[in-house]
N, CA, C and O of each residue as an XYZ file, in Angstrom:
824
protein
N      -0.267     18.978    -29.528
C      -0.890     18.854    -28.216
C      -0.404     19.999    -27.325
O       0.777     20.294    -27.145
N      -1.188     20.443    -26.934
C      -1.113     21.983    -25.878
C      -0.371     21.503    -24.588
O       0.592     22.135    -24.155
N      -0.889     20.258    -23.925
C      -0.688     20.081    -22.633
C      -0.724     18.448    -22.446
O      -1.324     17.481    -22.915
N       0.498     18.799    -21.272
C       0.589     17.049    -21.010
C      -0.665     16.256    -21.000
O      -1.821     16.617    -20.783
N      -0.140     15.023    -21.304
C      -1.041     13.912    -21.205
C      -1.367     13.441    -19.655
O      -0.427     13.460    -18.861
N      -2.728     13.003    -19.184
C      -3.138     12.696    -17.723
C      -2.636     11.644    -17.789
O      -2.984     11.000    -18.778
N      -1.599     10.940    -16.819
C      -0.693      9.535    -16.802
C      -1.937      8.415    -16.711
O      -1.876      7.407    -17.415
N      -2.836      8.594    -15.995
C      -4.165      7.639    -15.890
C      -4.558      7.404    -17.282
O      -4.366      6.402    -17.970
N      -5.164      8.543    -17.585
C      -6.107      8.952    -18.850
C      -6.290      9.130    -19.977
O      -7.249      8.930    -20.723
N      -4.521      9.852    -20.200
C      -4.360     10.198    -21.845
C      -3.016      9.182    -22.096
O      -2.222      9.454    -22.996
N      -2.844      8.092    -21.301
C      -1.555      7.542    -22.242
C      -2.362      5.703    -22.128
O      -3.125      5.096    -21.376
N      -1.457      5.408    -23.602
C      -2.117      4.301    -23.661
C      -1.650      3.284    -23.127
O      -0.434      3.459    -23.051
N      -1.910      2.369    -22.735
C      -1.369      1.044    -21.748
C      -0.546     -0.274    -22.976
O      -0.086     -1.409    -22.853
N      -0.771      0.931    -24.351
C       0.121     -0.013    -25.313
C      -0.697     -0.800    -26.268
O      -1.868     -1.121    -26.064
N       0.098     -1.130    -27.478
C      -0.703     -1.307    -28.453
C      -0.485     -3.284    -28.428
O      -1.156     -3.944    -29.221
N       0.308     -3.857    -27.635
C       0.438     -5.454    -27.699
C      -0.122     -5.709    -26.097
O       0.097     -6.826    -25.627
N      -0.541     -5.122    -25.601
C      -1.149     -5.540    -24.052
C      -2.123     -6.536    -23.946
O      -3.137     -6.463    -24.641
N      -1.912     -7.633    -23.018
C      -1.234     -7.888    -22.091
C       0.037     -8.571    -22.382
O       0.385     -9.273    -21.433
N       0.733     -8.593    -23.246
C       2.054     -9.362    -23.586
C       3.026     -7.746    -23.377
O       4.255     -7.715    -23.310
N       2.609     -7.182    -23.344
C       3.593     -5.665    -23.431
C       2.857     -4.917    -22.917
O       1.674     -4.850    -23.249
N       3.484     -4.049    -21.817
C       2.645     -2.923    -20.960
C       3.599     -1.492    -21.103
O       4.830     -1.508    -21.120
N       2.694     -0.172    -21.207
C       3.266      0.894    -21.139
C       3.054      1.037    -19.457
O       2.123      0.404    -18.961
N       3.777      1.734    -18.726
C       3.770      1.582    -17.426
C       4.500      3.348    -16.717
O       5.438      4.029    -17.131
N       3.646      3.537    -15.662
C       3.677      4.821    -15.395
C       4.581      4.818    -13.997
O       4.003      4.209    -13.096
N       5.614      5.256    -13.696
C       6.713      5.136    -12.731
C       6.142      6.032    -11.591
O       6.149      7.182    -12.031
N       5.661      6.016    -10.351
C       5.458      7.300     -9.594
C       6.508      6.716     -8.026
O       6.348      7.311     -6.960
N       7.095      6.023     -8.090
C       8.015      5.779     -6.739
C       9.471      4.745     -7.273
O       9.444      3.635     -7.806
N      10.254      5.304     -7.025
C      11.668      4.247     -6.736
C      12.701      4.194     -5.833
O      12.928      5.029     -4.957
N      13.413      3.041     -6.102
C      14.034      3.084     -4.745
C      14.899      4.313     -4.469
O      15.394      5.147     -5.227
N      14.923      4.162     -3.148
C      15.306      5.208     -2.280
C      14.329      6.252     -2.277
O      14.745      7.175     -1.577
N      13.231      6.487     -2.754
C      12.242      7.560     -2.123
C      12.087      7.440     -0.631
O      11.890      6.326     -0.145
N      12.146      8.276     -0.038
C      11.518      8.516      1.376
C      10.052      8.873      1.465
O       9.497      8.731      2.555
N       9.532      9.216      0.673
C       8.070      9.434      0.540
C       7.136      8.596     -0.239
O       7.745      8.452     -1.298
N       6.451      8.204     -0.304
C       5.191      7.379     -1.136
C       4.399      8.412     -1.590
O       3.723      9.210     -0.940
N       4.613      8.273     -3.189
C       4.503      8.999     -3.865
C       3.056      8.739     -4.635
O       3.152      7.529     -4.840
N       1.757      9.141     -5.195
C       1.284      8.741     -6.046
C       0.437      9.795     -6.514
O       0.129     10.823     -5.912
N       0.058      9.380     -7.787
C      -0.687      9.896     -8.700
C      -1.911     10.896     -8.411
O      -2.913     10.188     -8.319
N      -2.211     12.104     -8.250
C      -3.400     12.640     -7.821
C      -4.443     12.620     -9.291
O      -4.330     13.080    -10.427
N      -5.245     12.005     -8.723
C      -6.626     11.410    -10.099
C      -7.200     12.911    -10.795
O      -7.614     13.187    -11.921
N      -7.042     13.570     -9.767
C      -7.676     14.948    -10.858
C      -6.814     15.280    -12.032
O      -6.862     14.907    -13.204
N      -5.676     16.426    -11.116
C      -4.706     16.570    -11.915
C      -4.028     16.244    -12.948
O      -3.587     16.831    -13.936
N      -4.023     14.933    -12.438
C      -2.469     13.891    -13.424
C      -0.878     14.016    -12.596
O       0.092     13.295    -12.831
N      -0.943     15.118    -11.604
C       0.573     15.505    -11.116
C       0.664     14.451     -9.937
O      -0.340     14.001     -9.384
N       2.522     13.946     -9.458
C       2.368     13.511     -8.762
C       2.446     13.607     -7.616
O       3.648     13.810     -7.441
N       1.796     13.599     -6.309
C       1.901     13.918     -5.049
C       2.414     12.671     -4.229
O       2.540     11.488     -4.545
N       2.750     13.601     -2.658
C       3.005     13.222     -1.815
C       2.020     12.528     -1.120
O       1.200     13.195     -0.489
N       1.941     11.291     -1.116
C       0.716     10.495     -0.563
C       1.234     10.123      0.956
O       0.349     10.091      1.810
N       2.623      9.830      1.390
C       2.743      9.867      3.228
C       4.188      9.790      2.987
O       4.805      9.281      2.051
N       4.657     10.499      4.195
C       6.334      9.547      3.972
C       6.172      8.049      4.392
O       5.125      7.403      4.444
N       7.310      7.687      4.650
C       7.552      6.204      4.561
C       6.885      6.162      6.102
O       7.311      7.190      6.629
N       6.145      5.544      6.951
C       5.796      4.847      7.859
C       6.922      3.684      8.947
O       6.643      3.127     10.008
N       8.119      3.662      8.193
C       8.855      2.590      8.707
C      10.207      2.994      7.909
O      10.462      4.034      7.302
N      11.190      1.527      8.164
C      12.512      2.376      7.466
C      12.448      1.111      6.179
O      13.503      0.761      5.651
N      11.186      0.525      5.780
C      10.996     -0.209      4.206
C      10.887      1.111      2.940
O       9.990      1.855      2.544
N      12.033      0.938      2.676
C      11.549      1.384      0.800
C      11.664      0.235      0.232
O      12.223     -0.790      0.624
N      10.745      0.614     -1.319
C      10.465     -0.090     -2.613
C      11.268     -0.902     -2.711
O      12.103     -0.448     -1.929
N      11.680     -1.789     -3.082
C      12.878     -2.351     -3.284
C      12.882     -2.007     -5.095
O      14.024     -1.771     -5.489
N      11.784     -1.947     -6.226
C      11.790     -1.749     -7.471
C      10.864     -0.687     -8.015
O       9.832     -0.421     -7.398
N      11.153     -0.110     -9.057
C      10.336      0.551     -9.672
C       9.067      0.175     -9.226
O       8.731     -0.948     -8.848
N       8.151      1.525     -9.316
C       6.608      0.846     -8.694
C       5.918      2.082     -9.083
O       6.192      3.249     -8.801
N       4.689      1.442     -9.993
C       3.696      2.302    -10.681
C       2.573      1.656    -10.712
O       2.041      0.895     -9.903
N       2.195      2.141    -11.991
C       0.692      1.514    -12.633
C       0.446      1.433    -14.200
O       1.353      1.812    -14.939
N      -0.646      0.993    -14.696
C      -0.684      0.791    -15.940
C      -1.516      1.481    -16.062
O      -2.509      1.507    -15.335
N      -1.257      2.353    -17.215
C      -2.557      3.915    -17.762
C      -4.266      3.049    -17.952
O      -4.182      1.861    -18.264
N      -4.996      3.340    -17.861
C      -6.102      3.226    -18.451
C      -6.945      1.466    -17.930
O      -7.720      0.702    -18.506
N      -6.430      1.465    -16.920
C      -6.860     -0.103    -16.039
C      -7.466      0.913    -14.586
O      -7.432      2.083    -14.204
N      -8.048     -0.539    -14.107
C      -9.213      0.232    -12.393
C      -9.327     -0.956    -11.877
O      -9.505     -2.017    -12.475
N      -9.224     -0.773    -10.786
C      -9.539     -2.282     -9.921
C     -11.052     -2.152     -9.583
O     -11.500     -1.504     -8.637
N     -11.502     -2.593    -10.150
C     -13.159     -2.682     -9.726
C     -14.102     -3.699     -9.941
O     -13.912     -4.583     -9.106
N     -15.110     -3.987    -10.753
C     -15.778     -5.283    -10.207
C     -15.305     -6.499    -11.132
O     -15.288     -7.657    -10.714
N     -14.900     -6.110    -12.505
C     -14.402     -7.288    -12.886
C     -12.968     -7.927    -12.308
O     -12.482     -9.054    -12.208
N     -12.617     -6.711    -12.019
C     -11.005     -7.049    -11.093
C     -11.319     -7.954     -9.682
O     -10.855     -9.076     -9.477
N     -12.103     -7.299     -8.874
C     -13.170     -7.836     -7.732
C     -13.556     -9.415     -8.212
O     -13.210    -10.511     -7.772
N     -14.190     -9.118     -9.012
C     -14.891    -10.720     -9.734
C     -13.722    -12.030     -9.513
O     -13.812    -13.083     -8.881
N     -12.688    -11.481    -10.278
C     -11.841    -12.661    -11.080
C     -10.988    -13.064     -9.264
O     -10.736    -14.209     -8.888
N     -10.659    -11.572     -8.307
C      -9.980    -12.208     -7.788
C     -10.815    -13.250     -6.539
O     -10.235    -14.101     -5.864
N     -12.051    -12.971     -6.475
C     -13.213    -13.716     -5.678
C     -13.162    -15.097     -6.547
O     -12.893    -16.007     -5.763
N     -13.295    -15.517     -7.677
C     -13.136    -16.874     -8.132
C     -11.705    -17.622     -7.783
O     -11.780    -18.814     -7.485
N     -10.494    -17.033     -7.801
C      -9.574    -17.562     -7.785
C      -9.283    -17.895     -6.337
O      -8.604    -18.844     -5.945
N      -9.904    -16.965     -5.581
C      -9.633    -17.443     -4.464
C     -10.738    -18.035     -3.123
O     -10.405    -18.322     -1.973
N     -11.956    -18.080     -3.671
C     -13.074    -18.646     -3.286
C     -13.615    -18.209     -2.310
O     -14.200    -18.788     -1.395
N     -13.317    -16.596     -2.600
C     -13.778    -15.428     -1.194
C     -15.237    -14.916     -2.095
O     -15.703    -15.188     -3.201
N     -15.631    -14.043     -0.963
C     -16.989    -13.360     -1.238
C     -16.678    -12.023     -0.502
O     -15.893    -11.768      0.411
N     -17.406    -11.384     -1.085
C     -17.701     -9.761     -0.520
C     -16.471     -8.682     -0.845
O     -16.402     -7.548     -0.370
N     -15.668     -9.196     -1.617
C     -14.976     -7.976     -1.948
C     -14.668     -7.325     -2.747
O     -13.918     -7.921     -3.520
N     -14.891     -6.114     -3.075
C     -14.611     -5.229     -4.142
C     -13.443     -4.405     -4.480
O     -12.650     -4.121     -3.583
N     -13.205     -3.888     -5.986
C     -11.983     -3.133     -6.253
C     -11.935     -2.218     -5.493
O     -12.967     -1.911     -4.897
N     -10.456     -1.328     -5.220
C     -10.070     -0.373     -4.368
C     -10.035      1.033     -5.153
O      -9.333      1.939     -4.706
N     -11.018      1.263     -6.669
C     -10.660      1.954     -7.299
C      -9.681      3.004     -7.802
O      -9.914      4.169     -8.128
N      -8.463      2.289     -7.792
C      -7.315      2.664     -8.220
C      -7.040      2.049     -9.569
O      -7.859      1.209     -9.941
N      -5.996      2.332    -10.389
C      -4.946      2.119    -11.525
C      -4.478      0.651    -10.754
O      -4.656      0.379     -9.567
N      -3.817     -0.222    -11.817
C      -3.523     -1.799    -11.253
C      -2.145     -1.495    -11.148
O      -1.622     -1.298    -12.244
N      -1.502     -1.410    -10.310
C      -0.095     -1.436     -9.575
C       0.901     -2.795    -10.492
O       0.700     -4.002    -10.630
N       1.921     -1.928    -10.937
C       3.066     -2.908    -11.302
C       4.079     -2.099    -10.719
O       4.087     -0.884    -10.522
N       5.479     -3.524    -10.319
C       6.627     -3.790     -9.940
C       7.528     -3.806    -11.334
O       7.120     -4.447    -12.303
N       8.867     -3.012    -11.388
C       9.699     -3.298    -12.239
C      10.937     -4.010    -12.392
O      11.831     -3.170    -12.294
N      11.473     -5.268    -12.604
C      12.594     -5.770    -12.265
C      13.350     -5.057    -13.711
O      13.009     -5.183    -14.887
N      14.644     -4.174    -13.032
C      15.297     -3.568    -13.732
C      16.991     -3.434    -13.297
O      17.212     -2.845    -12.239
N      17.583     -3.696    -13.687
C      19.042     -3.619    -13.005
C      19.837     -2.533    -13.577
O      21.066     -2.527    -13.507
N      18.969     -1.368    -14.294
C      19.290      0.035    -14.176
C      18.934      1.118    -13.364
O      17.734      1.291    -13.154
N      19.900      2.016    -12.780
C      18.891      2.659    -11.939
C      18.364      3.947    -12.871
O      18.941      4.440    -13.840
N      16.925      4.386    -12.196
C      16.311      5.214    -13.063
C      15.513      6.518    -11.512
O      14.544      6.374    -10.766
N      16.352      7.441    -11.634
C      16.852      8.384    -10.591
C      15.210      8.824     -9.860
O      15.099      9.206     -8.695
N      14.457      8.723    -10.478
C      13.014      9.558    -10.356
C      11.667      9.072    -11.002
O      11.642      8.644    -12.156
N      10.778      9.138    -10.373
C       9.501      9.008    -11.024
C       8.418     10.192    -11.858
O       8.600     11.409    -11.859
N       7.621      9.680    -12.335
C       7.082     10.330    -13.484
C       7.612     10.631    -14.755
O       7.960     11.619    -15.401
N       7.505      8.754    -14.932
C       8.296      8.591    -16.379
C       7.423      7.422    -16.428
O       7.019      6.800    -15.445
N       7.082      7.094    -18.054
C       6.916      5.670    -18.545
C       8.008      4.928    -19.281
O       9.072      5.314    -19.766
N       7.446      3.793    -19.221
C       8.728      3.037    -19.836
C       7.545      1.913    -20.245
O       6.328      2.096    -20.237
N       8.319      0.630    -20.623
C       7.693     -0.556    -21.916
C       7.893     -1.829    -20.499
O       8.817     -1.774    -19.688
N       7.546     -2.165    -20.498
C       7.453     -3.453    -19.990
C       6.545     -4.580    -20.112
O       5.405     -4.571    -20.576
N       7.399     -5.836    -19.493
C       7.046     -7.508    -20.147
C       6.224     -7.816    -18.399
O       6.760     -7.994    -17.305
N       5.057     -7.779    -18.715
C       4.324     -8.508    -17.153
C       5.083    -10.179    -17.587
O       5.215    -10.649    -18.717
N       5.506    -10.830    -16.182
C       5.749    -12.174    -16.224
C       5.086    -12.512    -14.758
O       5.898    -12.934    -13.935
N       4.281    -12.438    -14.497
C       3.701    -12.708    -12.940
C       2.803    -11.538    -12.313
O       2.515    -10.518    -12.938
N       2.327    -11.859    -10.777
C       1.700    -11.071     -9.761
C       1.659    -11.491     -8.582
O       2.394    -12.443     -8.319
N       0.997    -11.056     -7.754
C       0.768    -10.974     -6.357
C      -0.423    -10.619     -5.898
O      -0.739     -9.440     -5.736
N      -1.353    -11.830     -5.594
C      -3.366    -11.062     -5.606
C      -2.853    -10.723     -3.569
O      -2.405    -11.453     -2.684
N      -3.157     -9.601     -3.624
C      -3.272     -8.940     -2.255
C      -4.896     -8.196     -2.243
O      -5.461     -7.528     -3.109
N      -5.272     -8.565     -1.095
C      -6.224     -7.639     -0.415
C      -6.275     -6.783      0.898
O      -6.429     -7.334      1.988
N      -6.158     -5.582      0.786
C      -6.070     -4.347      1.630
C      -7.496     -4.245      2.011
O      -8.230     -3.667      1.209
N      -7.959     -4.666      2.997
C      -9.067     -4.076      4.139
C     -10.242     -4.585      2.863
O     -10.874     -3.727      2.245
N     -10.388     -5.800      2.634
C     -11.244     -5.889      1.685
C     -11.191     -5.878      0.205
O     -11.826     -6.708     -0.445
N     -10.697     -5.266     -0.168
C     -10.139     -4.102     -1.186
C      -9.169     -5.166     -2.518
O      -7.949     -5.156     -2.360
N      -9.563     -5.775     -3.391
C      -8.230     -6.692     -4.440
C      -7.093     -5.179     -4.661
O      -7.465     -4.168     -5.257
N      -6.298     -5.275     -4.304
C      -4.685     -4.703     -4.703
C      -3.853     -5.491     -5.586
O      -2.733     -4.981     -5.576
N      -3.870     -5.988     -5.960
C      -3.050     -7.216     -7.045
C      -1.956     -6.611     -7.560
O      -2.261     -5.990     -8.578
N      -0.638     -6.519     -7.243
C       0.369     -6.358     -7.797
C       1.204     -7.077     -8.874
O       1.767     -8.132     -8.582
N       1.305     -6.551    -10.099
C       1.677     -7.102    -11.343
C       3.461     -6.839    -10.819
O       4.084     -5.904    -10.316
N       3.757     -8.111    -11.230
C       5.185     -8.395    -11.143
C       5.610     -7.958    -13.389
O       4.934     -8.396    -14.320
N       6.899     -7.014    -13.511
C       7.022     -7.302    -14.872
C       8.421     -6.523    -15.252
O       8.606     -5.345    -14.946
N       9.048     -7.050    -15.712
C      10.506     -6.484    -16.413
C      10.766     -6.161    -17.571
O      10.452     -6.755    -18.602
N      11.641     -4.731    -17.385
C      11.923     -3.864    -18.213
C      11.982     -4.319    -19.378
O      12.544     -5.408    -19.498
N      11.613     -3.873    -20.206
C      11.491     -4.585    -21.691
C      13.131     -4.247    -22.188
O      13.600     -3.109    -22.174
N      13.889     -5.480    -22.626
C      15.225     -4.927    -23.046
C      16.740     -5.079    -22.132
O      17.937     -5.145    -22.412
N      15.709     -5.090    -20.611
C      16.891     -5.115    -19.738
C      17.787     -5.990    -19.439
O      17.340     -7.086    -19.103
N      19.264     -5.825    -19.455
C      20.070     -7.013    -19.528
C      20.505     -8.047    -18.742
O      21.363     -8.889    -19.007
N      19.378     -7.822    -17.058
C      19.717     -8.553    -16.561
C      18.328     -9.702    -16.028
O      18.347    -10.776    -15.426
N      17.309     -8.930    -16.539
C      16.136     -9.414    -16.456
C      15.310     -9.520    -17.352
O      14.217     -9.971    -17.009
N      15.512     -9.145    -18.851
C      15.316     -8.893    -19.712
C      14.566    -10.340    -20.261
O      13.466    -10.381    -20.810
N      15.269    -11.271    -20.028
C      15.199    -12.660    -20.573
C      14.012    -13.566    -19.649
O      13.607    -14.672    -20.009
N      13.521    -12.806    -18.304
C      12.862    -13.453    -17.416
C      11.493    -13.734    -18.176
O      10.767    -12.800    -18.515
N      11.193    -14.976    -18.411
C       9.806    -15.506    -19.180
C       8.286    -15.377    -18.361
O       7.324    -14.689    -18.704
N       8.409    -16.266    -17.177
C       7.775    -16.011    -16.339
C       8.360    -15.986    -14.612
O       9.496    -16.011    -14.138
N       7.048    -15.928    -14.015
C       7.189    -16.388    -12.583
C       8.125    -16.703    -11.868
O       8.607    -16.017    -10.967
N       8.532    -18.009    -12.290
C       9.316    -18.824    -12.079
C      10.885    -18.762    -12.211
O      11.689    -19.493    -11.631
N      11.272    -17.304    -13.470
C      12.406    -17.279    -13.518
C      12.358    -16.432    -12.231
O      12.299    -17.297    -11.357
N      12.352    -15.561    -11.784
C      12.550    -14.921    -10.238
C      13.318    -15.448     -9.622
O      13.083    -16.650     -9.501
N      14.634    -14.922     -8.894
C      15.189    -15.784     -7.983
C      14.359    -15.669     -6.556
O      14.393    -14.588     -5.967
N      13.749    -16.573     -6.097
C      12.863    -16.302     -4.631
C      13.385    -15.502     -3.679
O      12.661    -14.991     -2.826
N      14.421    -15.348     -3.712
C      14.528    -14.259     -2.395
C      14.572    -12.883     -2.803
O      14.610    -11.944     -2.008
N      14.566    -12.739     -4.528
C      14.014    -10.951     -4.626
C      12.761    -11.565     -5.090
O      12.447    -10.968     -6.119
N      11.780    -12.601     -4.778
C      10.390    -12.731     -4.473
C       9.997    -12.015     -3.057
O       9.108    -11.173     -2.926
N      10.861    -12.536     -2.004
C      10.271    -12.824     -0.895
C      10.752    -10.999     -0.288
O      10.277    -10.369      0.656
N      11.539    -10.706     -1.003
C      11.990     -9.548     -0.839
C      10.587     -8.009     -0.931
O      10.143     -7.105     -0.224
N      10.478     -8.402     -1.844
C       9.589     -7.947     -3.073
C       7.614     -8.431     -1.678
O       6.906     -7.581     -1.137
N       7.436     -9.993     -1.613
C       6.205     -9.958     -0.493
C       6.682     -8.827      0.515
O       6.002     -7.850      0.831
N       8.093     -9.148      1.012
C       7.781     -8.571      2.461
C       7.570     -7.153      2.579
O       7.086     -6.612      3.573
N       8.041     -6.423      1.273
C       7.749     -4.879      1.289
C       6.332     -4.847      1.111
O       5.939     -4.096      2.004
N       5.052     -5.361      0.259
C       3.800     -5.115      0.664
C       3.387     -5.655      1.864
O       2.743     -4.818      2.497
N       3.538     -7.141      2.669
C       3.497     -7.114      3.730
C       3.724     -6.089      4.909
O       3.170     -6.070      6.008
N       4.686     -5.240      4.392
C       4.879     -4.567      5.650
C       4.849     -2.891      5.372
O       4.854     -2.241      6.417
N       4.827     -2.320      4.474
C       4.794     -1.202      4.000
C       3.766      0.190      4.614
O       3.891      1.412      4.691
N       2.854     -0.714      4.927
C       1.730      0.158      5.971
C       1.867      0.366      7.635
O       1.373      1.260      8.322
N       2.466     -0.443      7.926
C       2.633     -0.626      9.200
C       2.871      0.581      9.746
O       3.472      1.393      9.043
N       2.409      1.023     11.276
C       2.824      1.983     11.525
C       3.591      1.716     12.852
O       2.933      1.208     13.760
N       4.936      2.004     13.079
C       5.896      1.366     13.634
C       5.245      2.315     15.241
O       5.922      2.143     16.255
N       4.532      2.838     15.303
C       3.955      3.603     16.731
C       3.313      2.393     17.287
O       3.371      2.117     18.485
N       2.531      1.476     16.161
C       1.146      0.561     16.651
C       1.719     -0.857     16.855
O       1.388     -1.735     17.651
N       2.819     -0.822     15.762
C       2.699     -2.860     15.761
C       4.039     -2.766     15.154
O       4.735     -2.009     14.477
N       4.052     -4.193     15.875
C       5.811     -4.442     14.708
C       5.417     -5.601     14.219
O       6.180     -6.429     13.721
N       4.231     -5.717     14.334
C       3.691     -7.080     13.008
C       3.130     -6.921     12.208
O       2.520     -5.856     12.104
N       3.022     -8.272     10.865
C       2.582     -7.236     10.006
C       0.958     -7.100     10.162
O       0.174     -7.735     10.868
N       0.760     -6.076      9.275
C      -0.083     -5.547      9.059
C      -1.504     -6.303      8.747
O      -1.879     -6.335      7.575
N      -2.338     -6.940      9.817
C      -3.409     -7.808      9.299
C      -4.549     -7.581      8.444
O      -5.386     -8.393      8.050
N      -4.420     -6.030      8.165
C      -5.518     -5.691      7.071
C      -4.697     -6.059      5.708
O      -5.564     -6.474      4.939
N      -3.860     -6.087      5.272
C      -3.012     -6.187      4.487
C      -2.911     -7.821      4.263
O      -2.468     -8.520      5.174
N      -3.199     -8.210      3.422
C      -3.376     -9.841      3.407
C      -2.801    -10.077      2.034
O      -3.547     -9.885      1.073
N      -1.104    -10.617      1.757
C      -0.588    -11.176      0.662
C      -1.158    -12.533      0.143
O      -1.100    -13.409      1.006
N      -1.580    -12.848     -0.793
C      -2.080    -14.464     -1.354
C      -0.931    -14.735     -1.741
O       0.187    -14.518     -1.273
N      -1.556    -15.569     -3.259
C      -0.491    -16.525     -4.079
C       0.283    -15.714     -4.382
O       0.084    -14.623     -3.846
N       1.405    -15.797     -5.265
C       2.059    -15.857     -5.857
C       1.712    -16.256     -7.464
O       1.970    -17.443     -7.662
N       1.314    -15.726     -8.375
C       1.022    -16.072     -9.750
C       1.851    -15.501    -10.649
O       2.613    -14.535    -10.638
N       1.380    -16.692    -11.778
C       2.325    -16.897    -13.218
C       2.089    -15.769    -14.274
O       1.487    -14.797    -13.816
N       2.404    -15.703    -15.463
C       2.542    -14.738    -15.969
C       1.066    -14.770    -17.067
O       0.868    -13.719    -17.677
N       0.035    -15.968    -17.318
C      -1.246    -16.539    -17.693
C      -2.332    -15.551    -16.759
O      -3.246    -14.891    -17.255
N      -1.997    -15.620    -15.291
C      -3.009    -15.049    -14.450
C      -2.569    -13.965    -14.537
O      -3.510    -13.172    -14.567
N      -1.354    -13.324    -14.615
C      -1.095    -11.278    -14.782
C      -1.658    -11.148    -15.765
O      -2.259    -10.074    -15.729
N      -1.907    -11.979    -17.234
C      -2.727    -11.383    -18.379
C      -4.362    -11.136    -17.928
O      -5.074    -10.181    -18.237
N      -4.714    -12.348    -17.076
C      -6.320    -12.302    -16.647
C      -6.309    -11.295    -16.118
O      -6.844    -10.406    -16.780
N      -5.741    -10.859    -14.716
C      -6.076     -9.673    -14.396
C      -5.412     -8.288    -15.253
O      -6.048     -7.256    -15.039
N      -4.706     -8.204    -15.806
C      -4.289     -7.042    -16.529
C      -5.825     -6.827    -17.057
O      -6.557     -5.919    -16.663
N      -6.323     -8.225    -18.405
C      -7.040     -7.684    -18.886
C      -8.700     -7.555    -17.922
O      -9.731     -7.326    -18.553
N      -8.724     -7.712    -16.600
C     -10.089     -7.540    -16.071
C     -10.011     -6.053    -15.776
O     -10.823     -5.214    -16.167
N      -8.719     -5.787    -14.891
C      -8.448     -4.084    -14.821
C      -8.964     -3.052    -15.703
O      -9.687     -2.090    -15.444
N      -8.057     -3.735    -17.633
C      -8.473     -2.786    -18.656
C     -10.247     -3.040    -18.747
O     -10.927     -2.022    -18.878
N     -10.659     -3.822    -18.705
C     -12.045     -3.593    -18.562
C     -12.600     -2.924    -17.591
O     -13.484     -2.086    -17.768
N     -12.100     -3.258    -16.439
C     -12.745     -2.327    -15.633
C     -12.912     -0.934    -15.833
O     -13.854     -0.205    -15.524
N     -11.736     -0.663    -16.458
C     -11.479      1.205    -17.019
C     -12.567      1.756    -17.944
O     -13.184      2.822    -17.932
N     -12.621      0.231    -19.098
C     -13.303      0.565    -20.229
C     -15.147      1.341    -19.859
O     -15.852      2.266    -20.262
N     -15.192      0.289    -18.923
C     -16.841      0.485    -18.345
C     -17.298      1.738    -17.687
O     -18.398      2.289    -17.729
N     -16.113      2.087    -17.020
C     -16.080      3.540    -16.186
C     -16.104      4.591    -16.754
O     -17.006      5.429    -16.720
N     -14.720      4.646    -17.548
C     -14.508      5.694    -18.114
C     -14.482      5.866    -19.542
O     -13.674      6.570    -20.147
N     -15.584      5.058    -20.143
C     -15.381      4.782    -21.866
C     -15.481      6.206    -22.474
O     -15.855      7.011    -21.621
N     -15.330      6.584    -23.307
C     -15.839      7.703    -23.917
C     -16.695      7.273    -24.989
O     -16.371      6.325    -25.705
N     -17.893      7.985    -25.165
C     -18.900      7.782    -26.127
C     -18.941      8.171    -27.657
O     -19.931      7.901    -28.337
């Protein structure tokens, strides 16, 4: 191979998915900047600095070859008995519970989805996949959901709750920004696999 692989495009999201995810790193803690993926390229850019004094609290990427779009749209309109909203056409966002630190982004690594978070941004399903490091020794063993200790749950809501905010406008949160449930590691497979469909439809190759 001549030239890197496009982190979206040319890497695979894994050969046991949704029980095992390959997962693309573009922000960790302590970044001062929000970092993400530019769709042409593959390189990663500077998407804003931080807006507030919230960083990540965990690893935070996406899964190669997934799109939030209408089947993503679809599933999260049934579950939650809304109408009118569509994917934000992006890559499906995962969280890493890892109790190693890992200095920088633009790296993949293996990870176990055990949960999510259905959020909608201005309309928009954002669904954040909750999932730990495959291997890791302190989270390693987390099955689902439920093993989480709730306050690096609530830890974990309040950084998308509040992450946009722009501390000039409001010191509340953010009402376009709308956190839902809390889901098990059954519903991260549904949407994992509505995402990978969504990709499939878009961008299949013939």
């Amino acid at each position: 191979m001549l030239y890197k692989s496009h982190p979206w495009h040319g890497i695979s999201p894994g050969s046991k998915v949704p029980e095992e995810i390959i997962c693309f790193i573009e922000v960790v803690p302590g970044d001062q900047m929000k970092y993400e993926i530019d769709k042409e390229s593959g390189y990663l850019k500077v998407d804003r600095p931080n807006l507030n004094s919230s960083v990540v609290p965990l690893l935070y990427g996406f899964i190669p070859q997934s799109l939030s779009d209408d089947y993503s749209a679809a599933l999260c309109m049934k579950e939650t008995n809304r109408s009118g909203l569509i994917g934000d056409g992006d890559p499906l966002d995962v969280i890493i519970l890892t109790d190693r630190t890992i200095p920088r982004g633009d790296i993949i690594l293996e990870a176990i989805p055990i949960g999510g978070i259905r959020m909608i941004d201005q309309n928009e399903t954002d669904d954040k996949i909750i999932a730990v490091l495959k291997s890791d020794q302190t989270y390693g063993s987390y099955q689902d959901i439920e093993d989480v200790p709730e306050k690096l749950l609530k830890r974990i809501r309040h950084y998308f709750s509040t992450y946009k905010e722009d501390p000039d406008l409001s010191l509340t949160t953010n009402e376009k920004v709308q956190l839902l449930e809390t889901y098990n590691k059954a519903c991260a497979h549904q949407v994992i696999a509505a995402a990978l469909q969504d990709y499939q439809l878009k961008f299949k190759k013939s």
